[in-house]
ZALOSE-187784 format. One line per 4 residues: their letters; for each residue x, y, z of N, C-alpha, C, O. Coordinates in Angstrom, 1 decimal. Each point is the difference from the previous one (the first is absolute). Example, Ala and Ser with C-alpha at 12.3 -4.5 7.8 and 13.67 -1.06 7.14 Angstrom:
2
AS> 13.2,-5.7,7.8,-0.9,1.2,0.0,0.9,1.2,0.0,1.0,0.0,0.7; -1.4,1.1,-1.4,0.9,1.1,0.0,-0.8,1.1,0.8,0.5,1.1,0.1
//
This chain:
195
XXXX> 42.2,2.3,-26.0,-0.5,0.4,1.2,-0.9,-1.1,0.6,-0.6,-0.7,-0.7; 0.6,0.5,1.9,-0.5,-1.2,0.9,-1.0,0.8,0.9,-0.1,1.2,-0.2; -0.7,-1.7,1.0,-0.3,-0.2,1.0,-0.4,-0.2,1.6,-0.9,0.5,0.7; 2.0,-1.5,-0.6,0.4,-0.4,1.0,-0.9,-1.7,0.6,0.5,-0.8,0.8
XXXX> -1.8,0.8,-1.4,-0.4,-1.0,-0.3,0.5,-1.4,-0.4,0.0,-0.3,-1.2; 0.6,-1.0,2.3,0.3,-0.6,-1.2,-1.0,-1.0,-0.4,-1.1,-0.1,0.4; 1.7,-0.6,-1.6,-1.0,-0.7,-0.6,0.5,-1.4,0.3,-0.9,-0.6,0.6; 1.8,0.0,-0.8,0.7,-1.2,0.6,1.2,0.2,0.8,0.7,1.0,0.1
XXXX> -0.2,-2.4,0.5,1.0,-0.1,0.7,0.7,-1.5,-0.8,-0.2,-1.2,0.3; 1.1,1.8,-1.3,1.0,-0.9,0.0,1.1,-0.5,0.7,0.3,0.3,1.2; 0.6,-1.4,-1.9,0.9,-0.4,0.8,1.3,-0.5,-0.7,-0.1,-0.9,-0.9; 1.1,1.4,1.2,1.5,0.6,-0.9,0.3,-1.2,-0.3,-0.1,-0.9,0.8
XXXX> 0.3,0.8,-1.7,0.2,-1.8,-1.1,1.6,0.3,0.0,0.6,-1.0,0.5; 0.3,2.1,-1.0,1.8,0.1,0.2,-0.1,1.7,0.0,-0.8,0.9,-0.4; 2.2,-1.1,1.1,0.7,1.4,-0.3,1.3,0.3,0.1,0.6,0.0,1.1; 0.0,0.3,-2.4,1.0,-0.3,0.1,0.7,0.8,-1.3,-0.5,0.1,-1.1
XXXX> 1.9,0.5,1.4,0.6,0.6,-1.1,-1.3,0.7,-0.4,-0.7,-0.6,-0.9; 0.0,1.8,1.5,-0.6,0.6,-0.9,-1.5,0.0,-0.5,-0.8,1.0,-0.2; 0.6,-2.3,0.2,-1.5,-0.6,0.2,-0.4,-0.7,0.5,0.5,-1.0,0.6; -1.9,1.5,-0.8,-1.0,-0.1,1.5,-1.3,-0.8,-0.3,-0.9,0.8,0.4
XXXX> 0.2,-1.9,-0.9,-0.7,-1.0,-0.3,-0.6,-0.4,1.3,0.4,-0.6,1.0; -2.1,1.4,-1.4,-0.6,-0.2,1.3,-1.4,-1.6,-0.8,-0.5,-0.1,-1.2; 0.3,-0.8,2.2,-0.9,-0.3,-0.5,-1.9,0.4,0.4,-0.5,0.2,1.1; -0.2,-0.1,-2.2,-1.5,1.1,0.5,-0.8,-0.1,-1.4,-0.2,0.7,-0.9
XXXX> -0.1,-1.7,1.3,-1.0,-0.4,-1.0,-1.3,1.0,-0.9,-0.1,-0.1,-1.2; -0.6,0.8,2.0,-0.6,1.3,-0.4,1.1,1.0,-0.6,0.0,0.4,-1.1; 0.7,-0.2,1.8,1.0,1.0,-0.7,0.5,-0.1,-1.6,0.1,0.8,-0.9; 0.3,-2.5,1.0,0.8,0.2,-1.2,-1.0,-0.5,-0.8,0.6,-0.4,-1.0
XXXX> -2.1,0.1,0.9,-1.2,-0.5,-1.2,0.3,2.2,-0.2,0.3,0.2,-1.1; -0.3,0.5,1.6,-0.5,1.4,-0.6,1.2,0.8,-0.1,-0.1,1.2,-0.1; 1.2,-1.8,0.0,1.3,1.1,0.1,0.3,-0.3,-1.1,-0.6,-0.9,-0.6; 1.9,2.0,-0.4,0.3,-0.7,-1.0,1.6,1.2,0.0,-0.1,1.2,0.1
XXXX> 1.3,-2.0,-0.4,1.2,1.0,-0.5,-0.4,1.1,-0.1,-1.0,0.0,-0.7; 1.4,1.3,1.4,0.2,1.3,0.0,-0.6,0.4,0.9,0.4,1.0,0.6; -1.7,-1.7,-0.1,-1.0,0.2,1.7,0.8,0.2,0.7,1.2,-0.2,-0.1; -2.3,1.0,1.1,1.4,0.5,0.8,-1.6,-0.4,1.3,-1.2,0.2,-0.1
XXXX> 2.1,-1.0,1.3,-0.9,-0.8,1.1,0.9,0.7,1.3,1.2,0.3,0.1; -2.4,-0.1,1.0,1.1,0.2,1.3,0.2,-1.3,0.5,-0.9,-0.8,0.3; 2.2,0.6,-0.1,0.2,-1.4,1.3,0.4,0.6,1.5,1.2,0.2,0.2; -1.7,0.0,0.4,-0.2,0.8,1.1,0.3,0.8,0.3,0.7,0.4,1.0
XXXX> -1.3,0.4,-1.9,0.2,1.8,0.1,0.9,0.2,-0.9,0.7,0.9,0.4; -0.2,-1.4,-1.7,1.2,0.5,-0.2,-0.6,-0.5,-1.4,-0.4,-1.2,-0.1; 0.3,2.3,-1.0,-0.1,0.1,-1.3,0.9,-0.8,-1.0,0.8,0.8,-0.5; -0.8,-1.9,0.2,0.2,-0.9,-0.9,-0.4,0.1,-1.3,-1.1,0.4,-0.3
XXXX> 2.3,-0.7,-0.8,-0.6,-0.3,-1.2,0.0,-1.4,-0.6,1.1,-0.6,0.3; -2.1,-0.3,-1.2,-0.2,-1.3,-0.2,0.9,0.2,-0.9,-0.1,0.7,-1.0; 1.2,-1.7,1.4,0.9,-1.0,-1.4,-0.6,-0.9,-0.4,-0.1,-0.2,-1.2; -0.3,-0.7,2.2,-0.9,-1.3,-0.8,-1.0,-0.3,0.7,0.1,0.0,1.2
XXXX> -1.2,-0.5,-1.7,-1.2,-0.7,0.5,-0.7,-1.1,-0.7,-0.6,0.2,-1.0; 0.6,-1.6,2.0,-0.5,-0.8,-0.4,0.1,-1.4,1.0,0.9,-0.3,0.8; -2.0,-0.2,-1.2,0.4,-1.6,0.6,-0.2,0.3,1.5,0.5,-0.9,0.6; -1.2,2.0,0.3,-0.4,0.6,0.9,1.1,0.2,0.5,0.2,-0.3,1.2
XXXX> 0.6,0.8,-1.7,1.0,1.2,0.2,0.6,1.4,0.2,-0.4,-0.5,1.0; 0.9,1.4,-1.0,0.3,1.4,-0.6,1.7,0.2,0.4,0.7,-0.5,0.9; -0.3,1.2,-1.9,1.0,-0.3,0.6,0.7,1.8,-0.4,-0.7,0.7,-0.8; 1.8,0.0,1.4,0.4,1.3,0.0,1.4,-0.3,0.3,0.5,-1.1,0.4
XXXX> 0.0,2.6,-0.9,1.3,-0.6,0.1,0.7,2.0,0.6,0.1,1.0,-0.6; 0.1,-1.5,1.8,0.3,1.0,1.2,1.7,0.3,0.1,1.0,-0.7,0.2; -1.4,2.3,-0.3,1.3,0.2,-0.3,0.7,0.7,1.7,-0.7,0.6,0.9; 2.3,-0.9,-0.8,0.7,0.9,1.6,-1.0,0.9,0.2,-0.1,-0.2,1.2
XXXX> -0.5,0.9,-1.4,-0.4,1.4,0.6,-1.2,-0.5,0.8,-0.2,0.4,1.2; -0.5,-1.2,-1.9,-1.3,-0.2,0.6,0.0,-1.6,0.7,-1.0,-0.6,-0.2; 1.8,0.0,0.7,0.5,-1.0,0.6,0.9,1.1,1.4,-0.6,-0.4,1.0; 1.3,1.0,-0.8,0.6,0.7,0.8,-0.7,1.1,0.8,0.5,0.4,1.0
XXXX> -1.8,0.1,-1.6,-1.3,0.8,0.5,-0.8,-0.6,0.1,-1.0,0.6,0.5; 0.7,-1.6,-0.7,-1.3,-0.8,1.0,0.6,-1.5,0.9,1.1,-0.4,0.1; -2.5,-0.3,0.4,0.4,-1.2,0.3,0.2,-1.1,-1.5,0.5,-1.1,0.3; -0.7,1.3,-1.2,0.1,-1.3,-1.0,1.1,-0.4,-0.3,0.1,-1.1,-0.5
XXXX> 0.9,1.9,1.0,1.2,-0.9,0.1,0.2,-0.9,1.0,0.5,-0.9,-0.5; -0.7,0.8,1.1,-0.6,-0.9,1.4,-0.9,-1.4,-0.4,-0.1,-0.9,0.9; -0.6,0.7,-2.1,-0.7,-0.6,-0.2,0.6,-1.5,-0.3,1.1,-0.1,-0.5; -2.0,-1.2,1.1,0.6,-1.2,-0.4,-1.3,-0.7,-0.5,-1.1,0.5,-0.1
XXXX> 1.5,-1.5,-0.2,-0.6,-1.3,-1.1,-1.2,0.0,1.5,0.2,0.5,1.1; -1.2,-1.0,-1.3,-1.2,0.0,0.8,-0.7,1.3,0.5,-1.2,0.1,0.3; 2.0,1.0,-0.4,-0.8,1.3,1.0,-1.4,0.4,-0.8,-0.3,0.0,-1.2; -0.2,0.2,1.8,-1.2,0.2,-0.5,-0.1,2.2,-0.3,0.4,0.9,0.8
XXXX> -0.9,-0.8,-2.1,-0.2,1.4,-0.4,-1.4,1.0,-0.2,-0.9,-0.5,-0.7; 0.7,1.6,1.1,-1.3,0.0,-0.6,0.3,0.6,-1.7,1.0,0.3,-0.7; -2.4,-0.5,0.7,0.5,0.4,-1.9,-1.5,0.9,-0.3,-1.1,-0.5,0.2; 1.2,1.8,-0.5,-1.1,0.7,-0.7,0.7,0.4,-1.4,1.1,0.3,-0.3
XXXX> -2.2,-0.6,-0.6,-0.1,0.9,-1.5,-0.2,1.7,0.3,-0.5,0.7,0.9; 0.8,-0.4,-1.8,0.0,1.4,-0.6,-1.1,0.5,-0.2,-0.5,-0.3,-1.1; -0.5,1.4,2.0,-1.1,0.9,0.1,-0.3,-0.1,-2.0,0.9,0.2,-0.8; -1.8,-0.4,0.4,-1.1,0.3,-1.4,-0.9,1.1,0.3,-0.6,0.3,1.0
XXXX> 0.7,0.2,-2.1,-0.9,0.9,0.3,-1.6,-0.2,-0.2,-0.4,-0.6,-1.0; -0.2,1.0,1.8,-1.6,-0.6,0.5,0.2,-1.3,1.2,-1.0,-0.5,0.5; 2.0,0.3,-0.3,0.1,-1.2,1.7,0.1,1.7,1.1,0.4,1.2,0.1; -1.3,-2.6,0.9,0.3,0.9,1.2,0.7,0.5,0.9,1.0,-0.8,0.2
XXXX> -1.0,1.9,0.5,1.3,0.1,0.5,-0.4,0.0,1.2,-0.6,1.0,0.4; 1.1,-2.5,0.7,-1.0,-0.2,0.9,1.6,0.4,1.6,-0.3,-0.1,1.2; 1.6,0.4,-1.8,1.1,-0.1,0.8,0.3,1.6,-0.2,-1.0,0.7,0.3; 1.9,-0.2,-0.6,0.6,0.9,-0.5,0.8,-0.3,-0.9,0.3,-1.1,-0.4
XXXX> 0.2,2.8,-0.3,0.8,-0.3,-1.1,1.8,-0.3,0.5,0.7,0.7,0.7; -0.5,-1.8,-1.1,1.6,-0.4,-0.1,0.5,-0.5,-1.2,-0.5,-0.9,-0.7; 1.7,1.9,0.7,1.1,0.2,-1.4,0.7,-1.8,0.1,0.3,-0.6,-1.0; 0.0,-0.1,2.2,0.4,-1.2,0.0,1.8,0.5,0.1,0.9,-0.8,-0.3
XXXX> -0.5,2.3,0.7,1.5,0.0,0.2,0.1,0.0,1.3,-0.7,0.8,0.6; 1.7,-1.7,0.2,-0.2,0.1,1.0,0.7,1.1,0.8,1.2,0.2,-0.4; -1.6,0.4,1.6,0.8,0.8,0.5,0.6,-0.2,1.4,0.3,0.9,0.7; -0.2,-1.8,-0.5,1.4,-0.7,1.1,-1.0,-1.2,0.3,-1.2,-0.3,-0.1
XXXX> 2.5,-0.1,0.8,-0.6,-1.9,0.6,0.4,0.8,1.5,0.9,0.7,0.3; -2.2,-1.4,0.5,-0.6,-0.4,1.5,0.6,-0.9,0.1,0.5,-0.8,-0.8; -0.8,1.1,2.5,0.3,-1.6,1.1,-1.0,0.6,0.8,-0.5,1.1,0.4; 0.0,-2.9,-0.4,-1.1,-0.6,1.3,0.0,0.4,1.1,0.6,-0.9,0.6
XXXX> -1.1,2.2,0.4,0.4,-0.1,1.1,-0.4,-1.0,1.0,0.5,-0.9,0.7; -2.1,1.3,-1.0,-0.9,-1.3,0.6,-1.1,-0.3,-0.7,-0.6,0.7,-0.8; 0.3,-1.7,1.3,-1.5,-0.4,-0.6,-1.2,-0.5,1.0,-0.3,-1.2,-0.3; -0.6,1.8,1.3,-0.5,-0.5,0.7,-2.0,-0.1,-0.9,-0.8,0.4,-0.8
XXXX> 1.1,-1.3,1.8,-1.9,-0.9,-0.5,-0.8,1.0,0.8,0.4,0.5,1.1; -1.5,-0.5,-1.6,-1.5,1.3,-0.2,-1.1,-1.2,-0.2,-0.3,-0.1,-1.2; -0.3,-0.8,2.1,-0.5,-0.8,-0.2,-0.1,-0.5,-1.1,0.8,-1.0,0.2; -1.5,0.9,-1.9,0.2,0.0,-1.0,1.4,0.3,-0.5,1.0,-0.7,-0.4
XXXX> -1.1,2.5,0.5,0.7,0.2,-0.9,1.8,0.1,1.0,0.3,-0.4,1.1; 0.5,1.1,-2.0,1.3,0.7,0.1,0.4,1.3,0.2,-0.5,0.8,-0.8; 1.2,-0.6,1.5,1.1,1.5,0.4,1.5,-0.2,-0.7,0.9,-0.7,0.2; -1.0,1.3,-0.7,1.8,-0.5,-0.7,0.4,1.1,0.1,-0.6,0.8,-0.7
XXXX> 1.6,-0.2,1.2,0.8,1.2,0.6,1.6,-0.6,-0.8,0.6,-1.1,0.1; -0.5,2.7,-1.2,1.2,-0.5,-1.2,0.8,1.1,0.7,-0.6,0.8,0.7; 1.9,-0.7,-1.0,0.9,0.8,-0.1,0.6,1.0,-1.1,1.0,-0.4,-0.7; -1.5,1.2,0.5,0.3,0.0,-1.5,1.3,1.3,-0.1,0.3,1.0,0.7
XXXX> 0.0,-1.5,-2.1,1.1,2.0,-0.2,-0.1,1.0,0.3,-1.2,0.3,-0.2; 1.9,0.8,0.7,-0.7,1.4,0.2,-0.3,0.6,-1.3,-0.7,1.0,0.0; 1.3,-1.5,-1.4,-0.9,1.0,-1.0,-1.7,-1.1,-0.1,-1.0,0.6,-0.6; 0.8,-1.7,1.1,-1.3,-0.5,-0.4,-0.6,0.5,0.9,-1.1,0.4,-0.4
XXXX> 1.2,0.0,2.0,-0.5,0.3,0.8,-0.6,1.4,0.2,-0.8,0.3,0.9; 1.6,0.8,-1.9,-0.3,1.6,-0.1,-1.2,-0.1,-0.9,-0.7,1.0,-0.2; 0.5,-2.3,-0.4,-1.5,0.2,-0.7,-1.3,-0.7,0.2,-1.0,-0.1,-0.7; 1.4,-0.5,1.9,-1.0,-0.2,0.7,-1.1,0.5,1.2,0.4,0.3,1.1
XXXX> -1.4,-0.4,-1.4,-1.3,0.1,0.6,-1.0,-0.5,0.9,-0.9,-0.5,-0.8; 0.4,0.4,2.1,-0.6,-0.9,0.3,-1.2,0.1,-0.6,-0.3,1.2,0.0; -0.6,-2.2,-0.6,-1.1,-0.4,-0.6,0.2,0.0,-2.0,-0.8,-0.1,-0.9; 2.5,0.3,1.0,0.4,0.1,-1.3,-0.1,-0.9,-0.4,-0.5,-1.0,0.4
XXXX> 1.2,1.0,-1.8,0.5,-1.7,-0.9,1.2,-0.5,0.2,0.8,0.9,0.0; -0.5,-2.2,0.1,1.1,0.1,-0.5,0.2,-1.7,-0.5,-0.5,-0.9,0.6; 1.1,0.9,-1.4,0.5,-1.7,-0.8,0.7,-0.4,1.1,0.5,0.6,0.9; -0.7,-2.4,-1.0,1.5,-0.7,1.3,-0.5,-1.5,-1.1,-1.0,-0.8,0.0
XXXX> 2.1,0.8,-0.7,0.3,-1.1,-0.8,-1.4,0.0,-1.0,-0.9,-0.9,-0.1; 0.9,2.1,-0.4,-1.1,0.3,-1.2,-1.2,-0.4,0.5,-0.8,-0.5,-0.7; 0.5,0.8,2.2,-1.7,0.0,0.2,-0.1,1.3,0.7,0.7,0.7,0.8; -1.7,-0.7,-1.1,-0.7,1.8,0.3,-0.8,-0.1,1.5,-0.9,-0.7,0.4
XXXX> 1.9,1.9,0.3,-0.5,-0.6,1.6,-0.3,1.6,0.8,0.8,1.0,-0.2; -1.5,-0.9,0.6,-0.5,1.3,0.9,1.1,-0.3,1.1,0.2,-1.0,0.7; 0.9,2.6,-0.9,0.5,0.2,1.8,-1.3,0.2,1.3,-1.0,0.7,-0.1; 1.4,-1.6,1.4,-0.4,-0.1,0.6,0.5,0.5,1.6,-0.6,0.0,1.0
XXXX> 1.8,0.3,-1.2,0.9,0.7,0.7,1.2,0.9,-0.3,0.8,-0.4,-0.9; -0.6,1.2,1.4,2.0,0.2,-0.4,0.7,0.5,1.5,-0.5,0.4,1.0; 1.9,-0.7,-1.3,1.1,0.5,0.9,1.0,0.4,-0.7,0.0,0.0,-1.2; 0.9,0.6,2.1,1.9,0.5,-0.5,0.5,-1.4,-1.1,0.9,0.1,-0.9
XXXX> -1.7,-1.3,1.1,0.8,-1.0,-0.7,-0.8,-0.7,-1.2,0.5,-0.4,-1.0; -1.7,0.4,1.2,-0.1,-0.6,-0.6,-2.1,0.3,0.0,-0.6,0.9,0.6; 0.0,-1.9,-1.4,-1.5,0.0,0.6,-0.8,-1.3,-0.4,0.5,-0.7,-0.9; -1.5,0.5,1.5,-1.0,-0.9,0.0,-1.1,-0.2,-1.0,-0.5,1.0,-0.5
XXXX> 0.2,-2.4,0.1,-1.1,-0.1,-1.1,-1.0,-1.2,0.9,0.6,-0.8,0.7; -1.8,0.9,-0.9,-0.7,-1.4,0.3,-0.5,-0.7,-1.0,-0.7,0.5,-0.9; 1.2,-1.6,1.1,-0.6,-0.8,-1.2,-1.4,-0.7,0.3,0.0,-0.5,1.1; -1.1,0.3,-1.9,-0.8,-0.8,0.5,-0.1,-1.3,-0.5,1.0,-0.3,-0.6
XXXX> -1.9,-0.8,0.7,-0.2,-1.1,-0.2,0.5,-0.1,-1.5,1.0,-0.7,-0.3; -1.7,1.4,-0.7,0.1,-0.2,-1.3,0.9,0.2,-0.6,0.3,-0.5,-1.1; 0.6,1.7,1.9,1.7,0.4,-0.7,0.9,-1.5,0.4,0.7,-0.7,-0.8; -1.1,0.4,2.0,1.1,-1.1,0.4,-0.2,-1.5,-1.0,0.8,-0.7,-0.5
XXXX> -2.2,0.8,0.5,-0.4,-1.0,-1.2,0.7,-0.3,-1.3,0.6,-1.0,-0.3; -0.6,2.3,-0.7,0.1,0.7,-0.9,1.2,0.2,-0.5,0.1,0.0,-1.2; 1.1,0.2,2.2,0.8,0.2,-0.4,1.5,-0.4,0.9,-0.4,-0.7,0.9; 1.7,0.9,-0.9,1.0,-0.2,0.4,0.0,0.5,1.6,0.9,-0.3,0.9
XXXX> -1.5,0.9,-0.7,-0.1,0.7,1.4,0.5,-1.2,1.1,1.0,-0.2,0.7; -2.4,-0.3,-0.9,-0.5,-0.9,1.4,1.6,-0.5,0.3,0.2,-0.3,1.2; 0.9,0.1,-2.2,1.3,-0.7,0.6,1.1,0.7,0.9,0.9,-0.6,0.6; -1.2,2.2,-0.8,0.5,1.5,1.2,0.4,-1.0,1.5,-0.5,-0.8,0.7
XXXX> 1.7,1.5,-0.9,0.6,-0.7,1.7,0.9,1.5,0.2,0.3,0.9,-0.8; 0.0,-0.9,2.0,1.2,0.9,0.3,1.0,-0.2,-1.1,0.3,-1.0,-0.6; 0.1,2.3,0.6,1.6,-0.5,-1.4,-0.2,-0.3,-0.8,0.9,0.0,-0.8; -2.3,-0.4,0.5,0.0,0.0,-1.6,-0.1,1.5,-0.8,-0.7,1.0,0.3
XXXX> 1.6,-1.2,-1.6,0.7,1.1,-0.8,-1.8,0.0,-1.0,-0.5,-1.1,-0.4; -0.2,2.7,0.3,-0.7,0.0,-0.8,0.4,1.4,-1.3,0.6,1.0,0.3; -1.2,-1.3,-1.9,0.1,1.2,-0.4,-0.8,0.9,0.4,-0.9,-0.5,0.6; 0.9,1.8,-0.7,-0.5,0.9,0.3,-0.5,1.2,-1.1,1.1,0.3,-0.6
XXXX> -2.0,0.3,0.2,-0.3,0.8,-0.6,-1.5,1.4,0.9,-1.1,-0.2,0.5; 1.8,1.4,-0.6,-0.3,0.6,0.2,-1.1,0.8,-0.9,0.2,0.4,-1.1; -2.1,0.0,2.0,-0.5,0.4,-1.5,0.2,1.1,-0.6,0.1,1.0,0.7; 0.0,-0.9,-1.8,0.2,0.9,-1.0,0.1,1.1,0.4,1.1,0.7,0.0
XXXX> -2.7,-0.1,0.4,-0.1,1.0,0.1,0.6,1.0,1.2,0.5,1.1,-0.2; -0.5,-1.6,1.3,1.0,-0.1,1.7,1.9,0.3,-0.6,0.8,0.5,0.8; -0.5,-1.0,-2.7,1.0,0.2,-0.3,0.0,1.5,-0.5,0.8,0.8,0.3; -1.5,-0.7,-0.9,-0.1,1.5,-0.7,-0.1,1.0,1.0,0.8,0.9,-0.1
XXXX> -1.7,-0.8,1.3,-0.3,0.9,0.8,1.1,0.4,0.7,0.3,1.1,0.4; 0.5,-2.2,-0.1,1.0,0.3,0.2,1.2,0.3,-0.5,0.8,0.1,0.9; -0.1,0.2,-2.6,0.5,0.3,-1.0,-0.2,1.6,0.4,0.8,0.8,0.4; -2.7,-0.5,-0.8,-0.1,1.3,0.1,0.2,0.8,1.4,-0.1,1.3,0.1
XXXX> 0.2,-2.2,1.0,0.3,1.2,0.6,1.3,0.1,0.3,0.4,0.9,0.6; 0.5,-2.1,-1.0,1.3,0.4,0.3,0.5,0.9,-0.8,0.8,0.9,0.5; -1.2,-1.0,-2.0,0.1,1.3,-0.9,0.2,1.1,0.3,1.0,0.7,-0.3; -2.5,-0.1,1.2,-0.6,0.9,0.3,0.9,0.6,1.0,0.2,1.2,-0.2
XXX> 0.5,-2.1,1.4,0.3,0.5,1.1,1.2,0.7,-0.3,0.3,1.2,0.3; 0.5,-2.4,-1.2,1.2,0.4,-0.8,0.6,1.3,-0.7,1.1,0.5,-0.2; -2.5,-0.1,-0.3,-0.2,1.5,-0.4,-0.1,1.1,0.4,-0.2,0.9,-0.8
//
């Protein structure tokens, strides 16, 4: 369980046949074989770590459901560890599976900050909320708007800082994760209605 918090921003060392070798210096002094790290929203487990490396080894399913298949040698990633119990929980809670990949609709400037208007699937979009949660490449972002297509996040100074964001253009493909709870509520009333 994550977050949404990241802690660093690596940057993809190979990917290829399978694995995925990010380099992240913090990451890989505290990871070790069997850790399991988000690389941008997407629950990873550690094959190897060392030499300010980590490295995972990503299988069709989860290369064909998010952007990491998309990934090349330079892209830069965010990377959060795995919630401990007694750390704070300063984001919301994310499982790190993602539930569809966005497109960029727009991105306009807010003096400081950002507007980024995503497009997202209609099953991510039935669980969303305005002033909700929701993950966009494993960072934890307050909806700020919604439509038929899609909805809005603002980012501020310190998200753009912080993490993969600030590089959002039109068209750019993001993962997506819906929060948890926005998923169950709606489970149970489809249940319910069903009945």
């Amino acid at each position: 369980m994550f977050t949404g918090i990241v802690r660093e921003v690596g940057t993809v060392a190979a990917s290829e046949d399978g694995r995925l070798v990010v380099a992240a210096p913090e990451a890989a002094a505290g990871a070790a074989p069997g850790d399991s790290l988000a690389v941008s929203g997407v629950c990873l487990t550690v094959v190897e770590a060392g030499d300010g490396r980590v490295a995972f080894d990503v299988v069709p399913e989860t290369l064909s459901r998010s952007t990491l298949g998309g990934l090349r040698t330079g892209d830069p990633v965010n990377l959060e560890p795995p919630l401990r119990v007694g750390d704070l929980l300063g984001g919301h809670i994310v499982q790190g599976h993602v539930d569809g990949v966005g497109r960029v609709r727009s991105v306009v400037e807010e003096d400081a900050d950002r507007r980024v208007w995503i497009d997202a699937p209609a099953d991510v979009l039935r669980t969303c909320v305005e002033k909700g949660s929701i993950a966009v490449d494993g960072v934890s972002l307050t909806i700020a708007g919604l439509d038929e297509s899609g909805f809005a996040v603002a980012l501020i100074p310190h998200t753009l800082e912080a993490t993969t964001l600030a590089r959002l253009e039109q068209g750019y493909r993001v993962n997506l994760e819906a929060d948890v709870l926005g998923k169950v509520v709606e489970r149970l009333v489809a249940e319910r209605l069903g009945s």
